[in-house]
C-alpha positions, 0 to 999 in steps of 0.5 A: 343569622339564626345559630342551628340550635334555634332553627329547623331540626328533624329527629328520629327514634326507634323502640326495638326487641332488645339491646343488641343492634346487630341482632335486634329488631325494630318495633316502633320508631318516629319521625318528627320535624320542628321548625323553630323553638316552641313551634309545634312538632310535626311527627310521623309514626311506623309500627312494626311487625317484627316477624320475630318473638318480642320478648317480655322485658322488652314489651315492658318497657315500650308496652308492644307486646307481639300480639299487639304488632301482629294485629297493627304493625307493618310489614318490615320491609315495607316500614323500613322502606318509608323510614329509609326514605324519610330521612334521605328527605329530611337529609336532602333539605338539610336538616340536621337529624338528632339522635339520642345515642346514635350508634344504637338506632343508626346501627340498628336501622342500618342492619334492618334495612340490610336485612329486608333491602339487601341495602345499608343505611349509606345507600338509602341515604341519597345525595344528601348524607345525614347530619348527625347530632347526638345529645349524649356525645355531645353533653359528655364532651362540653360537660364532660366531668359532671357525674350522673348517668347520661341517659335521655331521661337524666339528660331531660332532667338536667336541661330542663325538658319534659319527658312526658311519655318515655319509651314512646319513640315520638316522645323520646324523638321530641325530648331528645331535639329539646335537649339539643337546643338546651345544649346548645343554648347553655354551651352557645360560646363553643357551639354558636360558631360551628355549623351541624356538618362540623359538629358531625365531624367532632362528634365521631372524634369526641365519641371515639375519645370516649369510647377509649376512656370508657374502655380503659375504666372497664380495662382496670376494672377486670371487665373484658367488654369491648367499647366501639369507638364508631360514631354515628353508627357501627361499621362492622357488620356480623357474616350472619344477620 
């Protein structure tokens, strides 16, 4: 029988107007689905108009600039629609969905589809719930006193994978699947035997376990900012958005 990490995975990303999930936008994101180890990776792409300024250092980063999106990018609601859609497919075969730090797009994608659909990512989700595994939670939990920075470019680097073009949300999508299988390959003796919906439930308790460790080190280190412990996305949801 064929252990989840060398069979069929989906992953998703999103480029955005900035860091704050409940205030932000989504600009770009990606799609892409990948049978097998090595088979080639098949990729869906939207563009955004956010309908808000995109600010520099953000452009910077993923080089959208708001002119650009104005010209080429989709609607929102419209984007957002397909984007909700497309992962209730990919949920409705089965698929289990890799993203890299899920409380960020998950949540993010939650509040958009709040904002334009009068709907939260639950709703959209159909029958099949999404399956949710998330390279960062789980390389801090099986390799949990390595030091070094947890990002998906020092991930890449330590399993091994290629992150050719970061901050393109197709690229960052495939890099993030790749290091989910290098996971679960080098950690095959406690991970082999787990199934994708097991390894969701885990992943909201090692998640939590490691928003209260990262809460109390800014605790004793005179730092006042709240870790959510909520995985894969945020729940609270602001009056305003």
């Amino acid at each position: 029988m064929t252990v989840w990490y060398e069979g069929p995975l989906a992953a998703f990303d999103t480029e955005t107007t900035g860091v704050d999930p409940e205030r932000d936008r989504i600009v770009s994101a990606a799609l892409v689905v990948q049978d097998a180890p090595g088979s080639p990776v098949r990729a869906v792409r939207w563009l955004v108009d956010p309908g808000v300024p995109v600010p520099e250092r953000a452009a910077a980063v993923h080089g959208l600039t708001g002119e650009h999106l104005r010209e080429h990018g989709r609607r929102p609601a419209e984007a957002l629609g397909e984007i909700a859609a497309a992962l209730a497919e990919r949920a409705a075969e089965g698929l289990p969905l890799v993203v890299m730090n899920a409380p960020f797009d998950l949540t993010l994608l939650d509040r958009e589809l709040r904002r334009h659909h009068g709907a939260s990512l639950s709703d959209t989700a159909g029958s099949g719930p999404l399956c949710v595994l998330d390279p960062r939670v789980l390389d801090k939990h099986l390799d949990r006193y390595r030091k070094g920075r947890r990002t998906l470019a020092a991930l890449c680097g330590h399993y091994g994978v290629e992150l050719a073009e970061a901050h393109d949300a197709a690229a960052d999508a495939t890099a993030a699947l790749e290091v989910v299988r290098e996971v679960g390959r080098r950690h095959s003796r406690r991970l082999s035997s787990l199934s994708p919906a097991e390894l969701h439930t885990l992943q909201s308790v090692w998640h939590a376990a490691q928003a209260r460790g990262l809460q109390a080190w800014f605790a004793r280190n005179g730092s006042d900012e709240v870790v959510d412990p909520a995985w894969p996305l945020r729940t609270e949801v602001p009056a305003a958005v």
